[in-house]
ROMIMAR-598806 format. One line per field, with one value per residue (C-alpha): residue number from 1; x negated, y, z; residue in three letters. Coordinates in steps of 0.02 Angstrom, whole numbers, plus 50000, padded with zeros to 5 digits. Layout:
<rs>
num <- NUM:...
u <- X:...
v <- Y:...
w <- Z:...
residuo <- ala:...
</rs>
This chain:
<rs>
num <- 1:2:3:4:5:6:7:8:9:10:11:12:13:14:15:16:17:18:19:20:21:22:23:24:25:26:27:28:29:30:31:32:33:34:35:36:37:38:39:40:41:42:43:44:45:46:47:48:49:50:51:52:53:54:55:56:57:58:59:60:61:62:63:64:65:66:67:68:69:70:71:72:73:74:75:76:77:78:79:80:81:82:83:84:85:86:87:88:89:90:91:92:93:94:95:96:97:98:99:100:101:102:103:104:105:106:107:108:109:110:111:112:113:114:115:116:117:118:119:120:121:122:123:124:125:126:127:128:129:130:131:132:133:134:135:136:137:138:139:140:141:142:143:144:145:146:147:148:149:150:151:152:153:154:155:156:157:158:159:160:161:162:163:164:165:166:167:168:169:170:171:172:173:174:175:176:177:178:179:180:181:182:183:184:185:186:187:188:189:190:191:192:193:194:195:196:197:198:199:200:201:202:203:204:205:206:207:208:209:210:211:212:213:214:215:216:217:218:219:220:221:222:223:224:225:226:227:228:229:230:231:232:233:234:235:236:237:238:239:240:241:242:243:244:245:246:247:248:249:250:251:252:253:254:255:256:257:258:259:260:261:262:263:264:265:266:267:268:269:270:271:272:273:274:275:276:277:278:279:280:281:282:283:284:285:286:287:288:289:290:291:292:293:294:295:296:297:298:299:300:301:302:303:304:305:306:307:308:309:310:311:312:313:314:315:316:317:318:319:320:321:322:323:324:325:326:327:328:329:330:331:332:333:334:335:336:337:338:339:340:341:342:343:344:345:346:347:348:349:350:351:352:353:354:355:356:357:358:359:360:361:362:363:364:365:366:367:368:369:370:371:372:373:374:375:376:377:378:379:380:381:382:383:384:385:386:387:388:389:390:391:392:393:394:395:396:397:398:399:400:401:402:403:404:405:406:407:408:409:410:411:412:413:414:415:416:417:418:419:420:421:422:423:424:425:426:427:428:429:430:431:432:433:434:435:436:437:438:439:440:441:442:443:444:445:446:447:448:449:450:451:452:453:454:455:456:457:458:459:460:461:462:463:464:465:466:467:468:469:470:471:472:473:474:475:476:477:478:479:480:481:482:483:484:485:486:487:488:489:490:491:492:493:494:495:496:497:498:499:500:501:502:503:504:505:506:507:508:509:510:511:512:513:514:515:516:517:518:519:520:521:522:523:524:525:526:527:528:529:530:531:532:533:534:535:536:537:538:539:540:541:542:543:544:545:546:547:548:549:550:551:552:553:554:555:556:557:558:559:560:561:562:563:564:565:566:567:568:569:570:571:572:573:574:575:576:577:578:579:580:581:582:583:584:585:586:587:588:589:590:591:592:593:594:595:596:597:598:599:600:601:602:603:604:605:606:607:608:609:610:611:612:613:614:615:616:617:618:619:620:621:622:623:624:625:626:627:628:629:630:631:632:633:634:635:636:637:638:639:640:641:642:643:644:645:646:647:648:649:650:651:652:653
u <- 48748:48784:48946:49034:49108:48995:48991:49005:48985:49018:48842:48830:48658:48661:48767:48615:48412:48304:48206:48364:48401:48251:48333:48532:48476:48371:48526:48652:48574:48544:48749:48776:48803:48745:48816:48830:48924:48862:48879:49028:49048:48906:48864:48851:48679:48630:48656:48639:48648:48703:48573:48457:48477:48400:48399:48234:48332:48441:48304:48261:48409:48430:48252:48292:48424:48369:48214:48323:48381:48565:48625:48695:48848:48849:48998:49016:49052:49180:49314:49225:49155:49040:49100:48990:49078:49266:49195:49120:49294:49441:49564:49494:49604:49765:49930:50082:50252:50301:50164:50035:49833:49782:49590:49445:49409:49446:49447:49509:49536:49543:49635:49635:49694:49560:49446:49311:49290:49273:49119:49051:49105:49005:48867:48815:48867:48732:48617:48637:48652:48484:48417:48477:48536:48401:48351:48362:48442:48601:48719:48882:48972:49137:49208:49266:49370:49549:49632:49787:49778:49856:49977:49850:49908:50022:49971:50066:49909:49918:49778:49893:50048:49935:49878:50090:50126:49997:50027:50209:50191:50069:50215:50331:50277:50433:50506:50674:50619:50591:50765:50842:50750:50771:50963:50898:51089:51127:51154:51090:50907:50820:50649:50611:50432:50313:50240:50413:50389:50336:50309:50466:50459:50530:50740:50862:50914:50884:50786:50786:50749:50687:50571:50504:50467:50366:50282:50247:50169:50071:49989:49949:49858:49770:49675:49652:49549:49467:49407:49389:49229:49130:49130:49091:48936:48898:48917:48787:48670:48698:48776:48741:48836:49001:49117:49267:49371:49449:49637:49751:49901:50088:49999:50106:50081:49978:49982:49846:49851:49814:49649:49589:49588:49414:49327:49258:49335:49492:49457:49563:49557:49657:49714:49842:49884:49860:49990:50114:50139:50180:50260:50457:50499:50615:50531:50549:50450:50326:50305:50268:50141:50077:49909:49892:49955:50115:50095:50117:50045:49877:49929:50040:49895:49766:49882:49926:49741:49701:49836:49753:49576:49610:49582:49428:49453:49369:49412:49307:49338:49409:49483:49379:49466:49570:49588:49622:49755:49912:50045:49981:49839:49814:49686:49680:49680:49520:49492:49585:49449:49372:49561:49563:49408:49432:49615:49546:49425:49569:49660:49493:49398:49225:49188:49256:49177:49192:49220:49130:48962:48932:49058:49040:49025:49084:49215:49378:49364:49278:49398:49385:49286:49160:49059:48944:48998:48919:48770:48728:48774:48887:49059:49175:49196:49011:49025:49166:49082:48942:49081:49158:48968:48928:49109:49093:48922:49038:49137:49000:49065:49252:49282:49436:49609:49690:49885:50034:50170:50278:50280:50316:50324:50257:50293:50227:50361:50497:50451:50457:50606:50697:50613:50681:50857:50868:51048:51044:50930:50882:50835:50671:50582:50439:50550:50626:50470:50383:50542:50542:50352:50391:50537:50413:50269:50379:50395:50224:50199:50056:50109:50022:50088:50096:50102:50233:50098:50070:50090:50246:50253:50171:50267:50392:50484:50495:50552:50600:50620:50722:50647:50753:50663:50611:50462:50487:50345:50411:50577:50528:50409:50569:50703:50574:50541:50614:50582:50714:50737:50785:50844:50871:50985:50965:50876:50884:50992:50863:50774:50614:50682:50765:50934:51072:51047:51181:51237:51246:51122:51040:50993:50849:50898:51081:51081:50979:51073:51245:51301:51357:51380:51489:51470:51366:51371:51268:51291:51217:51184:51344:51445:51390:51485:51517:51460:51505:51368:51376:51532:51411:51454:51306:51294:51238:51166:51137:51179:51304:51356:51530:51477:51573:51498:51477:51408:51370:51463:51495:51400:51426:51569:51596:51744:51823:51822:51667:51521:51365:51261:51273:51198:51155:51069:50923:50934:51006:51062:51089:51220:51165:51045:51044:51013:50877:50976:51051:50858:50811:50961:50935:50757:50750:50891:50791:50634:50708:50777:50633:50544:50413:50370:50391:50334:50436:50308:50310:50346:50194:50096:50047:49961:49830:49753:49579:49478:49492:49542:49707:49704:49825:49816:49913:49982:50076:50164:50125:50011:50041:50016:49943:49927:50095:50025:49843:49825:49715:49568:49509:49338:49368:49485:49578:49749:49828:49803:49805:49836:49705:49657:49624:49604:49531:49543:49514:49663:49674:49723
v <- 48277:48101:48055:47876:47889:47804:47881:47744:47705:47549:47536:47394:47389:47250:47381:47501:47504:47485:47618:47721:47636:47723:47897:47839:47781:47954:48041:47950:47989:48157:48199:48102:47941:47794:47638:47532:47381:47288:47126:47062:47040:46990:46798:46789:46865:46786:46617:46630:46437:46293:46275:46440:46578:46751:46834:46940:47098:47089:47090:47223:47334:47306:47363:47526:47554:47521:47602:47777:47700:47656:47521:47362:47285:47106:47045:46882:46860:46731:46837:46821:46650:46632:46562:46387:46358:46362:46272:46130:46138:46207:46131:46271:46398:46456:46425:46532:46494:46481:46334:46447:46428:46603:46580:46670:46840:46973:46924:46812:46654:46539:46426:46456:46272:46213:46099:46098:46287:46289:46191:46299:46469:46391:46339:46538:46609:46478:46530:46730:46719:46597:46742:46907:46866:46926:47069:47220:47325:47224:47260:47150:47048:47063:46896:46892:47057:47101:46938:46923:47044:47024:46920:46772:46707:46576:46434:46307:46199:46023:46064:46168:46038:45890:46035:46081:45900:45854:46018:45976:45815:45893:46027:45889:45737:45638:45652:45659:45797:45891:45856:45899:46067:46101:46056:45960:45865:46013:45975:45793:45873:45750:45662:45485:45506:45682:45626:45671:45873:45979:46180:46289:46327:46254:46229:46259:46386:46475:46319:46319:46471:46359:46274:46441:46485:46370:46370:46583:46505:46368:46497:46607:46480:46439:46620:46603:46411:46492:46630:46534:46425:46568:46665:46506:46497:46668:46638:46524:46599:46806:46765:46963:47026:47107:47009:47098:47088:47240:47204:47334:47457:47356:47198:47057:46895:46831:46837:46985:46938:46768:46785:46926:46801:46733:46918:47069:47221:47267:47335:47420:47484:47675:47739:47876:47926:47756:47698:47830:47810:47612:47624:47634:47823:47966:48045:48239:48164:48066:48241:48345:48238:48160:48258:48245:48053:48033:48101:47943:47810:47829:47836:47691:47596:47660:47612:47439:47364:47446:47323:47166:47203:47241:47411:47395:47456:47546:47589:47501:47587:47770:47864:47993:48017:47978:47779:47631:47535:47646:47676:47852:47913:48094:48186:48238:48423:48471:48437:48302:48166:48260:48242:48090:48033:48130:48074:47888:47918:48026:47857:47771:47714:47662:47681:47788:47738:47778:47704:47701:47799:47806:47797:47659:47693:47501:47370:47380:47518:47664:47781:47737:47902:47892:48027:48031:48056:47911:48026:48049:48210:48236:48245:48339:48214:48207:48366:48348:48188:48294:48426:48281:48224:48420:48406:48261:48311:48439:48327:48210:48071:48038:47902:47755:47792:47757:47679:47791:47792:47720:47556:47469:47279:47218:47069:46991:46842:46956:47010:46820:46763:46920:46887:46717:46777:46953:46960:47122:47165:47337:47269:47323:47264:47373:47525:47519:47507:47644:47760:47697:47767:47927:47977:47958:48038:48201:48198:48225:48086:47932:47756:47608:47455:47272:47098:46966:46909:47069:47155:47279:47317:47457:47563:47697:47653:47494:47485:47305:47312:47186:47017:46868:46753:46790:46696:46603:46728:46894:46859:46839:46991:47084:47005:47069:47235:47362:47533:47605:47472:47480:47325:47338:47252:47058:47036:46863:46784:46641:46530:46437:46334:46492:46421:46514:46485:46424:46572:46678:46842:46898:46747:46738:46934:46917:46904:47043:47153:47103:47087:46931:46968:46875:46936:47050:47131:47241:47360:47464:47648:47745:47647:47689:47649:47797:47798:47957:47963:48120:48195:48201:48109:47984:47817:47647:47662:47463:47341:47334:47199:47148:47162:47095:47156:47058:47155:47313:47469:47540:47708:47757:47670:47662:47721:47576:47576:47437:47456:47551:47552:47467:47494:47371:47466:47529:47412:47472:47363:47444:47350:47412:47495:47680:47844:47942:48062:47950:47857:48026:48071:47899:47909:48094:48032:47863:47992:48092:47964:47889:48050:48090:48259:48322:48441:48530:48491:48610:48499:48380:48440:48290:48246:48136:48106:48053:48053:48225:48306:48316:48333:48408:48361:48485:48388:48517:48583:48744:48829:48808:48898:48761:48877:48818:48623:48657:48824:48958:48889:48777:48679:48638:48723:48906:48918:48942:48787:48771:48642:48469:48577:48504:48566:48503:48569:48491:48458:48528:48356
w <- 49903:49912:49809:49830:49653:49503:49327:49201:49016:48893:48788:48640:48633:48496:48386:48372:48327:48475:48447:48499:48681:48782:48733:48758:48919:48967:48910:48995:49185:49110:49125:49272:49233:49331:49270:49098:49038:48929:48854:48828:48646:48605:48602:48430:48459:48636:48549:48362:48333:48468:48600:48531:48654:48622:48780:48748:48644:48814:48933:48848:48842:49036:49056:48960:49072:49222:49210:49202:49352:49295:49350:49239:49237:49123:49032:48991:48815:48825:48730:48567:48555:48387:48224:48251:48392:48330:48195:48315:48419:48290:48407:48561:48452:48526:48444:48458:48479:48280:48287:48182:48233:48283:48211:48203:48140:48290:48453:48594:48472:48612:48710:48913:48926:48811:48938:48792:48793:48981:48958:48843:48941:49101:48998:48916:49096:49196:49056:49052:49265:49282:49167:49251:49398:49491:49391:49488:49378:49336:49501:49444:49309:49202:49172:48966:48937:48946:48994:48895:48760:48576:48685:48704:48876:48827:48673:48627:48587:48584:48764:48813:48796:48891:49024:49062:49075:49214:49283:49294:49374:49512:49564:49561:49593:49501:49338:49422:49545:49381:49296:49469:49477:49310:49276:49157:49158:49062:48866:48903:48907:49030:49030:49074:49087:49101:48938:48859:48897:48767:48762:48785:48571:48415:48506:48381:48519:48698:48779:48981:49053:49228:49082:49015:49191:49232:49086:49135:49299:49204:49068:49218:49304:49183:49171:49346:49329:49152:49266:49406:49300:49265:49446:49535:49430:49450:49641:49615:49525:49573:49744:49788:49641:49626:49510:49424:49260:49172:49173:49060:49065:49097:49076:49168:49078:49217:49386:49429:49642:49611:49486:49590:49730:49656:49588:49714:49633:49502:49359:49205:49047:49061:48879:48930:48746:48659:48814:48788:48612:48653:48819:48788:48842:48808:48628:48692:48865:48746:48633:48792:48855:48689:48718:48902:48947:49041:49234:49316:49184:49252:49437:49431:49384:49493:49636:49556:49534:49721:49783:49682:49719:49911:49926:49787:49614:49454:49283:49170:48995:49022:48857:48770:48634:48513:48481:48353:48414:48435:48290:48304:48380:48458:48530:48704:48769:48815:49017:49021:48996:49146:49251:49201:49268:49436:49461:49480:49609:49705:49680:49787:49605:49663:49466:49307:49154:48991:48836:48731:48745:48551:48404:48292:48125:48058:48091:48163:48311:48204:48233:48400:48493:48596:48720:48570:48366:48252:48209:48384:48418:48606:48562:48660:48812:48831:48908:49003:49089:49123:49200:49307:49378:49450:49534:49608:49672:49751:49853:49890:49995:49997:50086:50054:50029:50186:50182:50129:50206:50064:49982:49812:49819:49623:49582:49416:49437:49430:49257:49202:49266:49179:49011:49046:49054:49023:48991:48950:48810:48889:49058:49094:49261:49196:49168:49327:49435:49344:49371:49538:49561:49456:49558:49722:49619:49584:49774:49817:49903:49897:49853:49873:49800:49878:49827:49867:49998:50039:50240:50222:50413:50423:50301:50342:50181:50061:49892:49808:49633:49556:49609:49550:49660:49831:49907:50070:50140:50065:50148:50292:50296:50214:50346:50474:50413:50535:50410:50285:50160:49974:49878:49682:49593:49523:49673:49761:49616:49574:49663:49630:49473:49423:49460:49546:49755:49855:49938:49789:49774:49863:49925:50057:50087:50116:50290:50283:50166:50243:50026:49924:49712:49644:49458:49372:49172:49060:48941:48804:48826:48802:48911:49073:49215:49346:49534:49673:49801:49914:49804:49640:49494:49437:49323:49315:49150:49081:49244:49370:49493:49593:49780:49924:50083:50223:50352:50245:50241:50079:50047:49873:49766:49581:49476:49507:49682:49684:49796:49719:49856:50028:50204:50336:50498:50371:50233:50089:49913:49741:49637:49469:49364:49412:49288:49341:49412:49539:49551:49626:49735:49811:49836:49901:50050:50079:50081:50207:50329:50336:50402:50275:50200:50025:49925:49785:49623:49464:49319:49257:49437:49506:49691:49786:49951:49971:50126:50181:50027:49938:49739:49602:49427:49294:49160:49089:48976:49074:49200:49362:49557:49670:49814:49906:49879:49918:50003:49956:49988:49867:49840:49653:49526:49520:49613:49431:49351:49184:49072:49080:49236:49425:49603:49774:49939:50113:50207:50392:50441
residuo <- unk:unk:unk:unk:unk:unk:unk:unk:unk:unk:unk:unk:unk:unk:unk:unk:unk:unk:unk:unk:unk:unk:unk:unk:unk:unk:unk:unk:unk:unk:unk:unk:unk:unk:unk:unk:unk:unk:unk:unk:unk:unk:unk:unk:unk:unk:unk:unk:unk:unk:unk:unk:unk:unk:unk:unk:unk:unk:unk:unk:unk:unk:unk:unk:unk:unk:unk:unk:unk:unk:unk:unk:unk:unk:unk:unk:unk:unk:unk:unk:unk:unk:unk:unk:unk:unk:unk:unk:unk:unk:unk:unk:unk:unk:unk:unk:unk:unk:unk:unk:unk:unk:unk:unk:unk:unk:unk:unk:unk:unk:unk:unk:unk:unk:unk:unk:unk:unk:unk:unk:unk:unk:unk:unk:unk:unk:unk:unk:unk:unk:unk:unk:unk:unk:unk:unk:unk:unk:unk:unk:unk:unk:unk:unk:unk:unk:unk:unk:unk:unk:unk:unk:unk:unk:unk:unk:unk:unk:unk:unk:unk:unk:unk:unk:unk:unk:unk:unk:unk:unk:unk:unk:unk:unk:unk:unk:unk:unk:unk:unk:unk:unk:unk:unk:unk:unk:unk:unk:unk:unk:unk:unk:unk:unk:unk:unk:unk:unk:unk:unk:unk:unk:unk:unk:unk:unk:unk:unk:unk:unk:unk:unk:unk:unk:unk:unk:unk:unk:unk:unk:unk:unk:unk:unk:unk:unk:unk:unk:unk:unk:unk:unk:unk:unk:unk:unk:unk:unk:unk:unk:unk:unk:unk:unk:unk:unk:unk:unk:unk:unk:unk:unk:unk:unk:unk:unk:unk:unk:unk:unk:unk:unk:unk:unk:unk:unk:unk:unk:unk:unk:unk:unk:unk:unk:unk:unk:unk:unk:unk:unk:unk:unk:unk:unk:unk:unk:unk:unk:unk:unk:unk:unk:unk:unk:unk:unk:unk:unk:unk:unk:unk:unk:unk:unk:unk:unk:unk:unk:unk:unk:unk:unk:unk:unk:unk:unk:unk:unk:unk:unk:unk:unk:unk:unk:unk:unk:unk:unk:unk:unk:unk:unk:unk:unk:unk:unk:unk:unk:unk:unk:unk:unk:unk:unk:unk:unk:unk:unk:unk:unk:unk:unk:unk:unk:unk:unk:unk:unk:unk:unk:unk:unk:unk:unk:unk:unk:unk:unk:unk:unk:unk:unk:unk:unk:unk:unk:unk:unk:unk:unk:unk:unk:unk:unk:unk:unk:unk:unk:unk:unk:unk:unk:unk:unk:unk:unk:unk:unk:unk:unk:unk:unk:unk:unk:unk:unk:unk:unk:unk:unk:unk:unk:unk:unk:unk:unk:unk:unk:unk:unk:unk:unk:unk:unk:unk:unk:unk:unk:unk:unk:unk:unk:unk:unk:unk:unk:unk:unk:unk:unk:unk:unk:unk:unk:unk:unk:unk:unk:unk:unk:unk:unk:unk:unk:unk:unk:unk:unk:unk:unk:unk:unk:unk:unk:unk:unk:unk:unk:unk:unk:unk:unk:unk:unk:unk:unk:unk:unk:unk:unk:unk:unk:unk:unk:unk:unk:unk:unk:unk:unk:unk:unk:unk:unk:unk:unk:unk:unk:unk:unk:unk:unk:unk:unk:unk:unk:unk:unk:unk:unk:unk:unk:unk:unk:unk:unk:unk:unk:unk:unk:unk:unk:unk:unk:unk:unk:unk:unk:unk:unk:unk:unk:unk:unk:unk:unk:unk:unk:unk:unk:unk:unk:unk:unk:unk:unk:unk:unk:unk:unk:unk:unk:unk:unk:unk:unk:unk:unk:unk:unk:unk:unk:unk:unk:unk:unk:unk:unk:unk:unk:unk:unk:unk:unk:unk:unk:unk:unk:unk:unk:unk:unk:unk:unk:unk:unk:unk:unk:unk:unk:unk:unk:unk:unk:unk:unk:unk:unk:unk:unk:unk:unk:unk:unk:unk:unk:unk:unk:unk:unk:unk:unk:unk:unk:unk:unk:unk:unk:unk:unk:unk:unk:unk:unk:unk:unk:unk:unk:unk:unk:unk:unk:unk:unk:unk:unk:unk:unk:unk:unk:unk:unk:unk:unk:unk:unk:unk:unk:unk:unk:unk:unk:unk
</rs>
């Protein structure tokens, strides 16, 4: 049967002898695999010295493969550029904010502002896609890898510097527009000319946050015009090729929308347990799922580079195992590679692959598992792959994810401007939104996610996270927006220049919202402030605002008799950070207004729709009956579902 979901593996052919290829590549197809990225680290072998390319051993690696019929996916190798080459160009290295070089050695030691590097980057691209750009066995590029990682999206270069400045005077036109926008009249910090702006570093203390800001949007543009150079060649030269990058877990230094804008189809890198040993979390939730990956991490995800890459997405290096990177490093129950795998294509994935397909035994990843041990012999997740391939041969074609009926508006800006000014250290954009997503998760119900650009219209109910600044286009589709509405807190309270708008938060909404704040403080844990909503007893556990409503009526209050949450016809505004407790109470009455069904989940029992089937993942910690969920009559899986354990039926609908 004829599946619509692609089997996928990272292969470093260049880390192996050749004489092995022919046989990895046999064995690959032979458990169901059908594609393989390769590539991207590589240039110090595809150009050895300036101007020398060796592209033969290449040629000949894509042969292997694609004479098993799998098909080849090419990474640029822009991430590690060769030692000559930082040698030729020492000033293409990044500098962080401390003024220190960040040099050679690992990996992305570069620059994105460096105009040099660019060169170079479009000069071994034109060279690999005039090679194998019309090869019929490679079927679609990665541009560099992991954009932003080791916090390498903002340098404070000397490129970097000149790059701000003429960026600056683009947006602005005037150095007086600039002081105006910035409040630069503030502690006598105004410029007579552009050429007097430096990098947001080096103050004796907090510099401007509306200069850090723009310095956020400047770094992230700057990914999307470094990316930008190598898929306009590759348009060029493989104009029938798929283009994609493989973006990673809670990664908001740049702004994802806006470089997808210029690639086919989102990719990401999914490491439940490396992610929820790093992720901020409760420790009892991180111990319960330290084996299995949080519930939702995955998901979130999933749903996240769906909204970037238009309704196309894949996950370009799926966890087999344990890996290098984390503080600690577990091992994952056995099945869950294989739930892993399937819960991205019920999330639409057009591709799960793995990474890697073959341990290495050297350098800085070795104890980073692969389907394969070092001495060649499967591993554990080799089998499991090989599991996942017969199932989906199962379902055969699934078809796209069609739109939920609930909707998350992500906004990477948001996270910026409340770096900028936190003013509370424990305010978390990142925290909220994810609880936002779990509470909906633990309802049963699908999410998609949209951009600030996005179309909200269709949705029975819309979530706004905090959003300090509210684009001239997202208000309007907001103001617009006749479905239940749910406005978090700090929303609306900065404009463009991050400065404080006229009418007060939340700004562009308040007409909307029928709200003005007037004051707002934060708090550590432990001093929580209460809220009554439905005659239970909740908190605002780090933020809460003074609210004068204007329209509104007041729906819950706090302890001191200030409004916790307004309503305006079906637009509702939060004045604080809420526990999770209240989270869900709010969420499950918003849920039900709005009309849309939920199911009561078991703990760790998670849910998807695809196509015509609907799909339960068991995280755990327990078995669990899926009949009241799924029915009886399942295609994949046993109604008790154990641990690292998945079912599929096909919905009557």
């Amino acid at each position: 049967m004829k599946s619509d979901a692609a089997i996928g593996v990272c292969y470093y052919p260049e880390h192996w002898p050749e004489t092995m290829w022919a046989d990895d590549a046999r064995r690959m197809r032979g458990i169901g695999i059908t594609r393989v990225r390769i590539g991207e680290f590589a240039w110090s072998r595809l150009e050895p010295e300036p101007g020398r390319y060796d592209f033969d051993w290449l040629a000949r690696a894509v042969d292997a493969l694609h004479a098993e019929g799998l098909g080849v996916i090419l990474g640029t190798p822009t991430a590690t550029p060769p030692k000559w080459l930082v040698d030729r160009m020492p000033d293409m290295l990044a500098v962080d904010h401390h003024g220190r070089v960040r040099g050679f050695g690992s990996r992305r030691h570069y620059c994105f502002s460096h105009i040099g590097y660019r060169r170079e980057c479009a000069r071994i691209v034109a060279a690999l896609a005039e090679r194998f750009g019309k090869h019929p066995g490679v079927v679609g590029w990665q541009t560099d890898n992991e954009y932003g990682c080791h916090n390498t999206v903002r340098s404070y270069s000397k490129s970097a510097t000149l790059g701000f400045r003429h960026w600056l005077a683009d947006r602005y036109g005037t150095v007086g527009a600039l002081n105006e926008a910035w409040g630069n009249v503030f502690w006598s910090m105004e410029y007579r000319d552009f050429d007097e702006v430096d990098l947001p570093s080096g103050a004796v203390t907090e510099t401007n946050p509306s200069h850090r800001a723009d310095f956020d949007r400047y770094s992230s543009d700057q990914v999307r015009a470094f990316n930008k150079v190598q898929t306009d060649v590759i348009r060029t030269l493989a104009p029938t090729h798929d283009i994609t990058h493989n973006f990673m877990t809670f990664h908001v230094d740049f702004e994802h929308f806006h470089v997808m804008g210029d690639m086919d189809v989102a990719t990401w890198d999914s490491y439940p347990l490396g992610s929820i040993d790093t992720f901020p979390g409760d420790p009892v939730h991180k111990a319960t799922y330290a084996r299995t990956g949080d519930p939702d991490m995955q998901a979130f995800h999933h749903d996240l580079y769906r909204a970037t890459g238009r309704g196309r997405f894949g996950i370009m290096e799926q966890q087999p195992g344990p890996v290098n990177w984390a503080q600690y490093n577990t091992d994952a129950l056995p099945g869950l590679v294989r739930l892993w795998g399937m819960e991205g294509f019920a999330h639409g994935a057009e591709m799960v692959a793995y990474f890697r397909w073959r341990q290495a035994p050297f350098a800085q990843e070795q104890y980073h598992a692969g389907l394969n041990l070092p001495d060649n012999q499967p591993d554990r997740a080799y089998f499991e792959v090989g599991d996942l391939a017969r199932d989906l041969f199962v379902l055969g074609t699934m078809g796209r994810v069609t739109q939920a009926r609930v909707a998350i508006v992500y906004s990477y800006e948001a996270q910026w401007l409340l770096r900028a000014q936190p003013q509370g250290q424990n305010f978390s954009y990142i925290e909220q939104i994810f609880s936002i997503y779990r509470q909906l998760r633990e309802l049963g119900l699908d999410i998609d996610m949209v951009g600030p650009d996005g179309d909200v219209s269709g949705y029975d109910l819309v979530i706004l996270p905090s959003t300090p600044h509210v684009p001239d286009r997202l208000a309007a589709a907001l103001n617009a927006y006749e479905g239940t509405l749910l406005v978090m807190p700090r929303t609306g309270s900065r404009t463009r220049s991050h400065c404080i708008p006229e009418n007060l938060a939340p700004g562009p909404l308040a007409a909307k919202l029928g709200v003005r704040v007037t004051r707002a403080e934060s708090y550590r844990k432990g001093s929580a402030v209460a809220v009554q909503i439905d005659n239970e007893d909740f908190t605002f556990d780090r933020w809460r605002e003074f609210v004068t409503p204007q329209g509104a009526d007041v729906v819950a209050t706090m302890a001191d008799g200030q409004a916790a949450l307004t309503r305006k016809g079906r637009a509702y505004y939060l004045a604080g950070a809420p526990d999770n407790a209240l989270l869900a109470r709010l969420i499950g009455k918003l849920v039900k207004e709005a009309g849309i069904a939920t199911d009561d989940l078991p703990k760790g029992l998670r849910t998807r729709r695809r196509g015509p089937y609907r799909f339960a993942f068991n995280y755990g910690p327990d078995a669990v009956d899926v009949s009241a969920v799924l029915g009886k009559d399942l295609l994949l899986g046993e109604a008790v579902l154990q641990v690292g354990g998945y079912a599929v039926a096909r919905e009557a609908r």
